[in-house]
ZADO-1210 file (C-alpha; in nm, 4 decimals, padded with zeros to 6 digits):
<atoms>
<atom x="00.0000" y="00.0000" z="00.0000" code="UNK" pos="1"/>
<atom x="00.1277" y="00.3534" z="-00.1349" code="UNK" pos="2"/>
<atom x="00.1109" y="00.6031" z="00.1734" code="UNK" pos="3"/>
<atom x="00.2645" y="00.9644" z="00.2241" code="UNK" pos="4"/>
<atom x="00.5767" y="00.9222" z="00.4618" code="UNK" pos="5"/>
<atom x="00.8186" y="01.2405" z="00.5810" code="UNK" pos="6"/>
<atom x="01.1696" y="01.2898" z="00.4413" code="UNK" pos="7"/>
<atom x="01.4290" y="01.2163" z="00.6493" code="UNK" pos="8"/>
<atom x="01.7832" y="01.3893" z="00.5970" code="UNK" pos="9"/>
<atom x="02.0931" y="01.1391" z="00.6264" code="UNK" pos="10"/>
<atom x="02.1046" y="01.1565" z="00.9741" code="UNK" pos="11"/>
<atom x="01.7506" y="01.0909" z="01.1084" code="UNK" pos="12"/>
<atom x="01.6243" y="01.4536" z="01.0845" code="UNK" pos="13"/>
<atom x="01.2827" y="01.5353" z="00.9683" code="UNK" pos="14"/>
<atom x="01.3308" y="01.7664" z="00.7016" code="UNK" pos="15"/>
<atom x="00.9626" y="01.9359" z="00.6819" code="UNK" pos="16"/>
<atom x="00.8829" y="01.7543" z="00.3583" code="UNK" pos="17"/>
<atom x="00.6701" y="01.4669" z="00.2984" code="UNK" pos="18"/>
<atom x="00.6769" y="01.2075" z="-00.0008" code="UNK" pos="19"/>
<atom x="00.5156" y="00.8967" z="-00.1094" code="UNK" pos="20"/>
<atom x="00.6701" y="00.5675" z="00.0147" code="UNK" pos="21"/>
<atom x="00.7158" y="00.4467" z="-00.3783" code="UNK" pos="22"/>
<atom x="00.8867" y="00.7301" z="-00.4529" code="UNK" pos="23"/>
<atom x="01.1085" y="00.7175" z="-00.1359" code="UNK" pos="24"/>
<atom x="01.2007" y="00.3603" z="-00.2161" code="UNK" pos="25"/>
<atom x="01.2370" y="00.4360" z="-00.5923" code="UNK" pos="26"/>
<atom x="01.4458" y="00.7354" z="-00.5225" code="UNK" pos="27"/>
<atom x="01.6301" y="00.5902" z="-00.2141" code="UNK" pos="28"/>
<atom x="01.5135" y="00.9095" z="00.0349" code="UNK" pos="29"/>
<atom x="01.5292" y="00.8217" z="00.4143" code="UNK" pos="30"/>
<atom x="01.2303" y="00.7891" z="00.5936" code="UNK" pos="31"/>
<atom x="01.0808" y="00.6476" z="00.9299" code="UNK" pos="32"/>
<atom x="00.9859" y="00.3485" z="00.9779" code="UNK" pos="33"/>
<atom x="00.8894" y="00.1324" z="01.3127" code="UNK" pos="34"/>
<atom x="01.0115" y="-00.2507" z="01.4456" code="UNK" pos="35"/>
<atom x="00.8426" y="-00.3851" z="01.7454" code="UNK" pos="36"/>
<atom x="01.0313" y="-00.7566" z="01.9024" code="UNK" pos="37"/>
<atom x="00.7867" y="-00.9523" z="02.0793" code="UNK" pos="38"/>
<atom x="00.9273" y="-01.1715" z="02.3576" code="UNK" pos="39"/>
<atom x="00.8044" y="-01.3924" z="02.6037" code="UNK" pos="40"/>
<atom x="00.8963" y="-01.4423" z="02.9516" code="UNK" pos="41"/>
<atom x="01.0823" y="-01.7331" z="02.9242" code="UNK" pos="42"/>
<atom x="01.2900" y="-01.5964" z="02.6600" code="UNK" pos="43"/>
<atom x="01.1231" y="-01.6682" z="02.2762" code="UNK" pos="44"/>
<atom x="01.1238" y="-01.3934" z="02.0443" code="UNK" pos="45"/>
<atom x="00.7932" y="-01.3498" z="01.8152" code="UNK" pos="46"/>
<atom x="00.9215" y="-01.3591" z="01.4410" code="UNK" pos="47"/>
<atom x="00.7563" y="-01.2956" z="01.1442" code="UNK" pos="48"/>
<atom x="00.7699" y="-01.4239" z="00.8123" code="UNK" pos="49"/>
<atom x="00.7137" y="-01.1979" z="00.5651" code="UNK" pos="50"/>
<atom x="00.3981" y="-01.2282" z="00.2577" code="UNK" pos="51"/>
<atom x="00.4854" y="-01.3541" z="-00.0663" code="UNK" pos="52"/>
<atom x="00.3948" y="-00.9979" z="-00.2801" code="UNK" pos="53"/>
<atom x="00.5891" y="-00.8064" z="-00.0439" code="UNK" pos="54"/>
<atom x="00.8329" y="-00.5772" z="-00.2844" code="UNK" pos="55"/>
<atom x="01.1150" y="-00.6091" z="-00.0102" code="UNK" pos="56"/>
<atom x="01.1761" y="-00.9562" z="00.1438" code="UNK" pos="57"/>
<atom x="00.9330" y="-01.1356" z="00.0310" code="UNK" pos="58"/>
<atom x="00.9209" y="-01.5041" z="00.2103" code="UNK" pos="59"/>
<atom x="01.2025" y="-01.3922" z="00.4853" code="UNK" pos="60"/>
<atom x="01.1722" y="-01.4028" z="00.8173" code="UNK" pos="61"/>
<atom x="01.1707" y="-01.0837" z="01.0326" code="UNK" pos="62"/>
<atom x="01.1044" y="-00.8618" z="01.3039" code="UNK" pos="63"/>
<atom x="00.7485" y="-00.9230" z="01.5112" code="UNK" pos="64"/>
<atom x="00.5611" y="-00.6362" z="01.3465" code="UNK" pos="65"/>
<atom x="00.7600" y="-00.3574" z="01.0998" code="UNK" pos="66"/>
<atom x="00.5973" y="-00.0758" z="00.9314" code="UNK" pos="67"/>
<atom x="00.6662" y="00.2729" z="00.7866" code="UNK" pos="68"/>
<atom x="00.5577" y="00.5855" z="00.9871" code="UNK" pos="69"/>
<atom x="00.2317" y="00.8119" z="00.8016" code="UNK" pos="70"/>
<atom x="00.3587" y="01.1813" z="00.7349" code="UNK" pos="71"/>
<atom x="00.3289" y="01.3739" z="01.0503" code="UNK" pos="72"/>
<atom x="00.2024" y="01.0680" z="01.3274" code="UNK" pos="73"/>
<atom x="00.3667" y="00.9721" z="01.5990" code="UNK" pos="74"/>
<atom x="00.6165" y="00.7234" z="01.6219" code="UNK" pos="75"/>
<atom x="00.4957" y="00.5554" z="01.8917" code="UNK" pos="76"/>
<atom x="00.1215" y="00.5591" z="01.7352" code="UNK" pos="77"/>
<atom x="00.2853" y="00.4191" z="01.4479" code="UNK" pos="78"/>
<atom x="00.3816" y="00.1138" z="01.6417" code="UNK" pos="79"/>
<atom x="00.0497" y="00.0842" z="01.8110" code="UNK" pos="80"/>
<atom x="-00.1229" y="00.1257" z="01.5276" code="UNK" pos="81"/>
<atom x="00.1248" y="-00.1372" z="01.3062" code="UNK" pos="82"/>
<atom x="00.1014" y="-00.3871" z="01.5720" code="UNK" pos="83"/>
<atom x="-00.2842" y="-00.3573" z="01.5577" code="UNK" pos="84"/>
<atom x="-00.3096" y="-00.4335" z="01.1688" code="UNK" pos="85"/>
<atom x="-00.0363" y="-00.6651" z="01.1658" code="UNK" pos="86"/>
<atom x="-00.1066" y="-00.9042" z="01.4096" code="UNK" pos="87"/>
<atom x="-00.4173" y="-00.7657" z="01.5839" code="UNK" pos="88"/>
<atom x="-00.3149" y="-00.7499" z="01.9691" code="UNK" pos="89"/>
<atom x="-00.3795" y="-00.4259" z="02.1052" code="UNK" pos="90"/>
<atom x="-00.0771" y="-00.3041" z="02.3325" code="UNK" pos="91"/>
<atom x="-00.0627" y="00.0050" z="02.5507" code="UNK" pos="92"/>
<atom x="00.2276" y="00.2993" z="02.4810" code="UNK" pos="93"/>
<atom x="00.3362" y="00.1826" z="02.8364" code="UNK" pos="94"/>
<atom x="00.3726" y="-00.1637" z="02.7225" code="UNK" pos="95"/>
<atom x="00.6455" y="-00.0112" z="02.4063" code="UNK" pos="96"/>
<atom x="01.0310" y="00.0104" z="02.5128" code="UNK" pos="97"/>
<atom x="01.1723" y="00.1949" z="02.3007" code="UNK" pos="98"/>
<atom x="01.5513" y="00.0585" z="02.2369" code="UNK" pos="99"/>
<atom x="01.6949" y="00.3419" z="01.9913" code="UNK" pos="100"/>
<atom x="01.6841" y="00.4287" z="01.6091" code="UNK" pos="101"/>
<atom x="01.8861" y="00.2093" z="01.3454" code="UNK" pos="102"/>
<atom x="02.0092" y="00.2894" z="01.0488" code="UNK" pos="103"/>
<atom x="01.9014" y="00.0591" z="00.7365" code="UNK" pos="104"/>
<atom x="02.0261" y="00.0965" z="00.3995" code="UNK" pos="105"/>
<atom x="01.9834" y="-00.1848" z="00.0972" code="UNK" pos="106"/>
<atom x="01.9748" y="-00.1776" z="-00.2453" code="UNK" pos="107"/>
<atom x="01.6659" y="-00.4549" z="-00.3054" code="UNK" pos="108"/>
<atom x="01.6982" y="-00.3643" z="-00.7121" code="UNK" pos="109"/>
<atom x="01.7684" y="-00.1158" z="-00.9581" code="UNK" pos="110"/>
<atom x="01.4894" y="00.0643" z="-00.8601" code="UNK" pos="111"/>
<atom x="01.4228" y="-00.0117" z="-00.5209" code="UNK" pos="112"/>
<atom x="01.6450" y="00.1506" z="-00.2568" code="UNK" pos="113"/>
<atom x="01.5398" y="00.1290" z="00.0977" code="UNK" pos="114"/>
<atom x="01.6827" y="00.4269" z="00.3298" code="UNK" pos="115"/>
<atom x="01.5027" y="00.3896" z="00.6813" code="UNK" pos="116"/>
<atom x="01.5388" y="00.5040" z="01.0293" code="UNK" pos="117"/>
<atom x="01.3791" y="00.1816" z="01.2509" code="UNK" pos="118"/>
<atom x="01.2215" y="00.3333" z="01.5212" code="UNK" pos="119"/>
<atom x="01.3017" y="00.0178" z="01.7292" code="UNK" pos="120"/>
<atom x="01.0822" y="-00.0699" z="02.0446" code="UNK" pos="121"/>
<atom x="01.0366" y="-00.4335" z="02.2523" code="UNK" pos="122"/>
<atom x="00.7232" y="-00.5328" z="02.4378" code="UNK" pos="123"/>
<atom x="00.6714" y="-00.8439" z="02.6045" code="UNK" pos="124"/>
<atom x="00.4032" y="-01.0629" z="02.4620" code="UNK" pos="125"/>
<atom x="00.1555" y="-01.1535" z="02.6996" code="UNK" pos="126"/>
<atom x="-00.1319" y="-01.3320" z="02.5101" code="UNK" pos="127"/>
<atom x="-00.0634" y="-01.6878" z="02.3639" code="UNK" pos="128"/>
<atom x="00.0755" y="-01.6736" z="02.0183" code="UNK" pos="129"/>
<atom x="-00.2417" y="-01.8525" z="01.8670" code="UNK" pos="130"/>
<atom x="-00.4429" y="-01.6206" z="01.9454" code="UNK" pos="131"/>
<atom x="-00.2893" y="-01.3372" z="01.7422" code="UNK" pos="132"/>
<atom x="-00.4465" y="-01.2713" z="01.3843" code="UNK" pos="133"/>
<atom x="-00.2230" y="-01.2011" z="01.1315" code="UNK" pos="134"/>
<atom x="-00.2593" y="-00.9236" z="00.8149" code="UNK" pos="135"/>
<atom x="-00.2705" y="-01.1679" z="00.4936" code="UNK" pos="136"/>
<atom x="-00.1168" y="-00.8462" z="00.2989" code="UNK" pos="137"/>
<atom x="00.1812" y="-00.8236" z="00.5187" code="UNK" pos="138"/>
<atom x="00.2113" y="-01.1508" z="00.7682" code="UNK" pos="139"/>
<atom x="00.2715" y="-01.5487" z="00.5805" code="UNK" pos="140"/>
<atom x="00.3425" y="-01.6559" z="00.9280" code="UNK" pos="141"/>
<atom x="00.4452" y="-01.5561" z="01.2950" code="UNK" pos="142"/>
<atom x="00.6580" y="-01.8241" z="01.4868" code="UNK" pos="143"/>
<atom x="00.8349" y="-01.8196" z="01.8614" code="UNK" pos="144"/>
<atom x="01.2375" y="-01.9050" z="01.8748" code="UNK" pos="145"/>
<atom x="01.4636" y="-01.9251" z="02.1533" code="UNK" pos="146"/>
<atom x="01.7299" y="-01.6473" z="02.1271" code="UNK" pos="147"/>
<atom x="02.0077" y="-01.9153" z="02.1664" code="UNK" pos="148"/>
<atom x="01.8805" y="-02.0714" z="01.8526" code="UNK" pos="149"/>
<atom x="01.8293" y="-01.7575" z="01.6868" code="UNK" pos="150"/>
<atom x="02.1266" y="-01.6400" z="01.7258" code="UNK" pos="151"/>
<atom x="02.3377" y="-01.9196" z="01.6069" code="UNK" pos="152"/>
<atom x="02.1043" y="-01.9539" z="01.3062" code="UNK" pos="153"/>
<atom x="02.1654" y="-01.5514" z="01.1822" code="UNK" pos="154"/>
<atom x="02.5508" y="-01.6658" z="01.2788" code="UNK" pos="155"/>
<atom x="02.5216" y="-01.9379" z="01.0501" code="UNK" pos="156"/>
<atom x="02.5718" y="-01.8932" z="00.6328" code="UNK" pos="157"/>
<atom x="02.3081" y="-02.1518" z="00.5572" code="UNK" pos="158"/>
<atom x="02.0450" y="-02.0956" z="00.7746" code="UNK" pos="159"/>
<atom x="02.0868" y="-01.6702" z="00.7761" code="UNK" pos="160"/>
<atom x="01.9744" y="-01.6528" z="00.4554" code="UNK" pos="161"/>
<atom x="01.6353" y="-01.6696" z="00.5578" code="UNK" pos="162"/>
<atom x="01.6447" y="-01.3806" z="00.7737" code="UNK" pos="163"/>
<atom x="01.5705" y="-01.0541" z="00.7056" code="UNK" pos="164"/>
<atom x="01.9913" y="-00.9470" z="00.6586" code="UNK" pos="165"/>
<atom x="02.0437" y="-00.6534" z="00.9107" code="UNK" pos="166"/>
<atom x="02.3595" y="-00.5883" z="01.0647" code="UNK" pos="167"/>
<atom x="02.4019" y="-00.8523" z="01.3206" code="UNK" pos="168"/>
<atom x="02.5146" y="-00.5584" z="01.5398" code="UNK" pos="169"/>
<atom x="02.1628" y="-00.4846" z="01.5542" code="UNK" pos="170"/>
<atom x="02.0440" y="-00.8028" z="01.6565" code="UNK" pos="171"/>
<atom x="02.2564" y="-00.7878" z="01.9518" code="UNK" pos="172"/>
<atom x="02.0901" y="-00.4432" z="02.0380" code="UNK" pos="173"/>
<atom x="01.7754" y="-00.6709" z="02.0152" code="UNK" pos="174"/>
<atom x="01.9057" y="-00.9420" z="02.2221" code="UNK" pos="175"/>
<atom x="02.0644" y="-00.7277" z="02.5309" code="UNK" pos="176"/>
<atom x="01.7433" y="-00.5593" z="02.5532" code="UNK" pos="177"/>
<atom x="01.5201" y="-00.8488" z="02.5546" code="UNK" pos="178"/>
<atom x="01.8081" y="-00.9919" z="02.8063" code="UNK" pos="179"/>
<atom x="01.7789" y="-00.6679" z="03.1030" code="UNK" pos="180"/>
<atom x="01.3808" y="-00.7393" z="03.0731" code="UNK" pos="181"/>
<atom x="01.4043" y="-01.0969" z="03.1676" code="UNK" pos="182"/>
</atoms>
């Protein structure tokens, strides 16, 4: 889905100017985007694989609910709202930790560049992972894993491939703030 997004200068900044999200990923412009990690209490991270028809990633398995930010909302609405659509759980903005903002550059084709700031938050997931609903346009499948396990699969060639490929410096960022919460 096409939707107006603000420019972002390359260093995070809002800029004042607004374009649409093709055009941003077309034109490689930076703008905002959200990534909420589910975890559980006994240590699982919620991942999420990724719809078929998506233009970036499609089939690869990623972060518990991502989305870009509207032109002008707030970022933590933005994740509220995201996690709503995406796998229909309703979470409080006291429920959202937010962990910092990363830096994501990759070049998907010749005509699709994708410059984002993740907005990056955790929140622990408190109803049973049956019971969320997931967005057909955005979600194939949502699936728990142990951070042990994910961590030596994103260390490993073979099975990293099927990740989403962010620096595994973020990960870590993931993992240490999953880690204080437990």
């Amino acid at each position: 889905m096409d939707e107006l997004i603000d420019v972002l200068d390359a260093d995070g900044n809002y800029t004042g100017k607004s374009i649409m999200k093709s055009e941003a990923h077309r034109k490689g412009v930076f703008h905002p985007s959200i990534h909420v990690w589910f975890y559980t209490k006994n240590g699982e991270i919620v991942i999420q694989q990724r719809a078929k028809n998506k233009d970036t990633h499609p089939g690869l398995w990623d972060v518990s609910v991502a989305g870009h930010i509207g032109a002008g909302e707030d970022v933590t609405d933005s994740a509220i709202r995201e996690v709503q659509e995406e796998i229909g759980l309703d979470v409080a903005e006291t429920e959202l930790h937010k962990i910092g903002v990363f830096k994501y550059i990759h070049q998907h084709h010749k005509d699709l560049l994708d410059c984002e700031f993740h907005h990056t938050f955790i929140c622990e997931l408190k109803a049973p992972l049956s019971e969320l609903e997931m967005q057909e346009s955005e979600v194939a499948d949502l699936s728990l894993i142990t951070m042990p396990k994910f961590q030596r699969e994103l260390e490993s060639e073979l099975h990293s491939k099927k990740y989403v490929p962010y620096d595994l410096d973020y990960y870590e960022a993931i993992f240490q703030a999953i880690k204080k919460k437990l």
